[in-house]
ZAMARGU-4260 file (C-alpha; in steps of 0.2 Angstrom, whole numbers, plus 5000, padded with zeros to 4 digits):
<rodrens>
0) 5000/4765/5008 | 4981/4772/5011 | 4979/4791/5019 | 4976/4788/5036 | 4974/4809/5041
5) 4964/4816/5055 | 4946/4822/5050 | 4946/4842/5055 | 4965/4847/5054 | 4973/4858/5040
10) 4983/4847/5026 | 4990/4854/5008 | 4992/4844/4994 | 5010/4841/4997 | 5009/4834/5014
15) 4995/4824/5007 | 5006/4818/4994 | 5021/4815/5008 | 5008/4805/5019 | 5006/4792/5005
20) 5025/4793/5001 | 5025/4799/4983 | 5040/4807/4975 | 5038/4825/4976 | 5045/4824/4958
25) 5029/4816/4951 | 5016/4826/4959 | 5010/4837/4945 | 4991/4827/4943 | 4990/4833/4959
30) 4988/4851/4954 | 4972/4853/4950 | 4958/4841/4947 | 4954/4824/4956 | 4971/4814/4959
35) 4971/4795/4964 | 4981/4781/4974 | 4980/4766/4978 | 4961/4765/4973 | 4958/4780/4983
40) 4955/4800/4976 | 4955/4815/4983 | 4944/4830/4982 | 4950/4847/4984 | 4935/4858/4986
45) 4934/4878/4985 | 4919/4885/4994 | 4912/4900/4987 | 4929/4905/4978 | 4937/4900/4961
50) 4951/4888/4964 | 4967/4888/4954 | 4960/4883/4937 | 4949/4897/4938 | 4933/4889/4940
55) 4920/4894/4950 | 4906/4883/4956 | 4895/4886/4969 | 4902/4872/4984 | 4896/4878/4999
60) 4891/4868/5015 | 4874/4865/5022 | 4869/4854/5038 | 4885/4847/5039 | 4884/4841/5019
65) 4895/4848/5004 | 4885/4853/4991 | 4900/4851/4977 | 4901/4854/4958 | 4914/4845/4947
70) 4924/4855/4937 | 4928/4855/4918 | 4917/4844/4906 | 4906/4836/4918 | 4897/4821/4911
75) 4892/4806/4922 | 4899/4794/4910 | 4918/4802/4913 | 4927/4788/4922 | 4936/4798/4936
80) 4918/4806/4942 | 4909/4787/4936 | 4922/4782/4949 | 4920/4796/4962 | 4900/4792/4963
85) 4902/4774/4962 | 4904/4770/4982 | 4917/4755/4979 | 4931/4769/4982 | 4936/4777/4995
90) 4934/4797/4991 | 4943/4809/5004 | 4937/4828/5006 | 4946/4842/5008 | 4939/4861/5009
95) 4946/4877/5011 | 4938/4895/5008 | 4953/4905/5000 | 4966/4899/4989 | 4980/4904/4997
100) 4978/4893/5012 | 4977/4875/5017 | 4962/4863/5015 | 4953/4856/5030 | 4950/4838/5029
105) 4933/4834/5029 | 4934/4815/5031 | 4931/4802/5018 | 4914/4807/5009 | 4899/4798/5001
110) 4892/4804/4984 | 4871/4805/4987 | 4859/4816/4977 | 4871/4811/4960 | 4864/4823/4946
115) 4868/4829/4929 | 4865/4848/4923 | 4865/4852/4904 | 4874/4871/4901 | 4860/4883/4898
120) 4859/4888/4880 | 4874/4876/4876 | 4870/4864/4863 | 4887/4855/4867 | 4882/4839/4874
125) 4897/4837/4885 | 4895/4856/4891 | 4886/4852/4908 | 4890/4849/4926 | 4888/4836/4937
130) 4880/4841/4956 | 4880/4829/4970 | 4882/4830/4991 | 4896/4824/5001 | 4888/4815/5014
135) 4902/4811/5028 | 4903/4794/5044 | 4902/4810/5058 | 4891/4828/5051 | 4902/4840/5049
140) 4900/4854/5061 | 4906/4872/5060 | 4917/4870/5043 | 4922/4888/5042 | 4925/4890/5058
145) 4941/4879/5057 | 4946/4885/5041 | 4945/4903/5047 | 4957/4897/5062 | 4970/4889/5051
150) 4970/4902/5040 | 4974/4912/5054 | 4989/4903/5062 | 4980/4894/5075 | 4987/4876/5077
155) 4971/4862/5075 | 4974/4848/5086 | 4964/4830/5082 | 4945/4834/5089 | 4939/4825/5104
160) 4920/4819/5110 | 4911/4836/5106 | 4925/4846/5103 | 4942/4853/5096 | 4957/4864/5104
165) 4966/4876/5092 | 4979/4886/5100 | 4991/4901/5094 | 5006/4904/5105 | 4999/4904/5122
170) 4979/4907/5117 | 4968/4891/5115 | 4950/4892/5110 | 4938/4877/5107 | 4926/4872/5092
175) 4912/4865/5100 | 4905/4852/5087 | 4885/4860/5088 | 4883/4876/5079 | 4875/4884/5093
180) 4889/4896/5099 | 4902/4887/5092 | 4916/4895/5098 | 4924/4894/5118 | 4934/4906/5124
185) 4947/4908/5139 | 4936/4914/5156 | 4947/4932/5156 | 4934/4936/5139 | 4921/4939/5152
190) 4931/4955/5156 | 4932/4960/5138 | 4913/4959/5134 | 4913/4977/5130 | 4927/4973/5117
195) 4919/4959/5109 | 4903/4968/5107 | 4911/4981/5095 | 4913/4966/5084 | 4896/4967/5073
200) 4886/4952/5071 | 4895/4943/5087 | 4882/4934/5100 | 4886/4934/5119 | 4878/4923/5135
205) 4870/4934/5146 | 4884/4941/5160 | 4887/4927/5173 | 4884/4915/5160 | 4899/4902/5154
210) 4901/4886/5145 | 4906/4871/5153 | 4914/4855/5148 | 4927/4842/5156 | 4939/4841/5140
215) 4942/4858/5140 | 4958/4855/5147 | 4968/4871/5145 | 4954/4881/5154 | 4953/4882/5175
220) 4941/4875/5184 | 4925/4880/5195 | 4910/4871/5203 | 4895/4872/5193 | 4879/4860/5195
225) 4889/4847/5201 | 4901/4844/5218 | 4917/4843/5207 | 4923/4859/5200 | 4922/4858/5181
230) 4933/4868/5166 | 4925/4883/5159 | 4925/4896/5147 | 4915/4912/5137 | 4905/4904/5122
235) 4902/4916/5110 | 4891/4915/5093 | 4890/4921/5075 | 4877/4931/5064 | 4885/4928/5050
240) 4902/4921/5042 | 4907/4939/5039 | 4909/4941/5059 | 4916/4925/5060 | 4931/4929/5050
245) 4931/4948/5058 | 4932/4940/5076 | 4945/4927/5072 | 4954/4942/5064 | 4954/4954/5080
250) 4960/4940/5091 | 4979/4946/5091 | 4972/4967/5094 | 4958/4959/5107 | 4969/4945/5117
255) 4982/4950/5129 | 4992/4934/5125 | 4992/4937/5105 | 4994/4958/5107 | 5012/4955/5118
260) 5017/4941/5106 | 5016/4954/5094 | 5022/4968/5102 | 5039/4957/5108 | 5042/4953/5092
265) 5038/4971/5087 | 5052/4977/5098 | 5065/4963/5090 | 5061/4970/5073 | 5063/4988/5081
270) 5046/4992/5082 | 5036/5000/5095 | 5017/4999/5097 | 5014/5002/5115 | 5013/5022/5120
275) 5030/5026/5130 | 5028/5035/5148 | 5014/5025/5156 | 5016/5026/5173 | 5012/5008/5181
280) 5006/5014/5196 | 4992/5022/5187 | 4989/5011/5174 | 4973/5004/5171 | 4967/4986/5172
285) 4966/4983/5154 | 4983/4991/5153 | 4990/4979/5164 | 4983/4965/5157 | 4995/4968/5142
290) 5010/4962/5150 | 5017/4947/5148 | 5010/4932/5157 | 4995/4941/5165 | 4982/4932/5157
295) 4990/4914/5163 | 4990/4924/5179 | 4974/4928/5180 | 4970/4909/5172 | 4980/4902/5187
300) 4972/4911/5200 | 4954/4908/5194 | 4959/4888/5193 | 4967/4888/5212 | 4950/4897/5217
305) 4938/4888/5209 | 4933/4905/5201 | 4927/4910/5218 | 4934/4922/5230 | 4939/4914/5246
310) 4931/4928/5258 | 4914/4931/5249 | 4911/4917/5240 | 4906/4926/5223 | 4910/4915/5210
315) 4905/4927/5193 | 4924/4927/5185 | 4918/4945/5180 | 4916/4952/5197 | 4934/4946/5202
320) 4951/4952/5202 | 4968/4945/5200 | 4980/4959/5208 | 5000/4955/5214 | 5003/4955/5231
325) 5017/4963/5229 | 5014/4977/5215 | 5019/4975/5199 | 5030/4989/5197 | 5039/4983/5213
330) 5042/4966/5208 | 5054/4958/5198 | 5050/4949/5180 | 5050/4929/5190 | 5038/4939/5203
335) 5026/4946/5191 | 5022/4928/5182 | 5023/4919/5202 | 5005/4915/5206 | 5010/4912/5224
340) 5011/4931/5222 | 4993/4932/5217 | 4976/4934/5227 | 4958/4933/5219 | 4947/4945/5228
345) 4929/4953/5223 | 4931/4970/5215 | 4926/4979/5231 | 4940/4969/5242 | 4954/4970/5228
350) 4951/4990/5228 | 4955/4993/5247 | 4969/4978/5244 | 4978/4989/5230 | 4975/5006/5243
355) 4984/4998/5256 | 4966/4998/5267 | 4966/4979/5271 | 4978/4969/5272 | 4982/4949/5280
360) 4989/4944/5295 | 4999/4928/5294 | 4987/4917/5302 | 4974/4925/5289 | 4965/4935/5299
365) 4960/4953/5287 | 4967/4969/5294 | 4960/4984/5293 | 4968/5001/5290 | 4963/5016/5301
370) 4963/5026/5287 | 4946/5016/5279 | 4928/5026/5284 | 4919/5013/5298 | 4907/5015/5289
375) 4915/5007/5270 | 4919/4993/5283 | 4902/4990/5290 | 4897/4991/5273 | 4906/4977/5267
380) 4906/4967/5283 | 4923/4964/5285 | 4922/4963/5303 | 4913/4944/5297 | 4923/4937/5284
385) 4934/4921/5285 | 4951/4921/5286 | 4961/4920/5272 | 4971/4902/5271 | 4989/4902/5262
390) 5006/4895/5264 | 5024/4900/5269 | 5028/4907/5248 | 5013/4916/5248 | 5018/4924/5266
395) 5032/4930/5258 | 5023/4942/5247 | 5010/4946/5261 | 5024/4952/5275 | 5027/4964/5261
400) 5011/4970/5257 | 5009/4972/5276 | 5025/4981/5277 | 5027/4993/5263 | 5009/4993/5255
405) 4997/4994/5269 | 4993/5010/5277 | 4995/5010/5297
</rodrens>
């Protein structure tokens, strides 16, 4: 049967091998070298490493071409590279940039810029190389990119129009297919800016500024240009590969999704990372985003809203907060991941809603605590702002923040 795989997902030699339904007993040609079936072969290229063999040629990609050197005795006249180069076969490509990981598919390839190189100072006329590009139907964008995110145990699903998901337990970023800030984000990495940027060679979008594309499905949703709201994220660029890998790297210490994944499986071994003692009515912002769930909170609010706050009408995901109605440390475990027990608020409202200062009325009308200076309330006109709209399961939560949070 012909390999039918999917250009941009990780394969190995052996599900290559099961996909054409070979006995795994009488795979050994396809060890090393360029194995065939069925009038088709397969290339397995190392970019700038040795592979198993030991050889080391320099493979690397350029404009979405592989620049590829065979291996061994290299002589145009050989019959598997006579047939590689001849175009009447169909030639499939696979990358990968270390040799303990999976290859990328690449897609079926095209041999153009065919040349022979002699071996310097060898007068062994079979001692040379032979150098050619892989051209491919569709350029290939970002190649290390997707390696980098296999390698790192993020699933690749099968790319759409202009882009491809990969997700690790509950994070999913997006390979955009121009190398332009090729890498999307969830919105919540607006708030971590400060954390990305300790990451050398990493490029930002100026504050405010996010990336926005319809098949982008795992994101929420605002209103940008046009009337419907659209799914966005936090595009983030490379100065190098080095920061590539070093980013990709730093996802489960950076992510709050990835770092309780790790710490819940940390406590199942018997480990502890977090510091004991903390004292969630103090904690900090960033603290709390490490609990379980808070960054789909967050992600749920921002898409119910739009990314705006319903009483300002600020719509910069980094100027808002997504705070619990009900406190955390007053809420049970089904609570805490309940977005009806969630309100997205500008900084400066979700401050005085935490103190106790405002609060809502049931029809939605904002009270104001005594307590607060006239002045703070002038300030943030809270005399003018709209009533907040909700139903009967987010009443629930508010009756409570009225009656044991707010300050009379």
């Amino acid at each position: 049967m012909p390999f039918t795989g999917t250009v941009g997902l990780p394969y190995t030699r052996r599900t290559i091998t099961e996909a054409l339904g070979l006995n795994p007993t009488h795979q050994g040609k396809w060890g090393t070298g360029y194995p065939s079936h069925d009038d088709e072969f397969f290339v397995f290229a190392n970019i700038d490493q040795a592979g198993q063999t030991g050889h080391d040629y320099n493979n690397h990609w350029i404009d979405g071409f592989l620049h590829w050197t065979t291996v061994g005795d290299g002589q145009l006249e050989h019959p598997t590279v006579a047939n590689l180069v001849s175009g009447r076969y169909t030639v499939h490509v696979f990358y990968r940039y270390s040799g303990r990981s999976s290859f990328i598919y690449a897609g079926p390839g095209v041999a153009t810029n065919v040349r022979y190189v002699p071996a310097e100072g060898d007068g062994n006329p079979e001692g040379g190389e032979v150098q050619l590009t892989w051209e491919f139907p569709e350029r290939v964008t970002n190649p290390r990119l997707r390696w980098s995110l296999a390698d790192e145990g993020f699933d690749l699903d099968p790319p759409l129009r202009h882009i491809q998901s990969a997700t690790k337990a509950g994070l999913t970023v997006y390979i955009k297919q121009t190398e332009e800030m090729p890498l999307v984000l969830p919105p919540y990495y607006a708030d971590l800016r400060a954390a990305l940027g300790d990451v050398e060679g990493i490029m930002l979008e100026p504050p405010g500024a996010f990336y926005h594309y319809s098949n982008m499905a795992a994101y929420p949703r605002r209103v940008h240009t046009g009337n419907r709201p659209i799914h966005f994220g936090v595009a983030v660029g490379f100065a190098s590969d080095q920061a590539m890998d070093e980013l990709v790297g730093e996802f489960v210490n950076l992510d709050p999704i990835l770092r309780e994944e790790r710490e819940v499986e940390d406590r199942r071994r018997g480990r502890r990372r977090r510091p004991v003692g903390v004292d969630p009515r103090t904690e900090t912002e960033a603290v709390r985003a490490e609990r379980l769930g808070q960054a789909g909170f967050r992600a749920d609010l921002l898409d119910r809203h739009n990314a705006e706050c319903p009483l300002t009408g600020i719509a910069m995901p980094e100027l808002l907060r997504a705070s619990h109605i009900k406190p955390w440390h007053q809420s049970s475990n089904d609570e805490r991941l309940d977005p009806n027990n969630g309100i997205l608020l500008s900084i400066h409202l979700d401050l005085l809603f935490d103190k106790g200062l405002i609060t809502f009325n049931q029809d939605g009308t904002l009270e104001v605590s005594p307590l607060l200076d006239p002045r703070v309330g002038d300030l943030y006109n809270l005399r003018n702002l709209p009533e907040l709209r909700f139903g009967p399961e987010i009443e629930a939560y508010m009756a409570y923040h009225r009656g044991n949070v707010f300050r009379r």
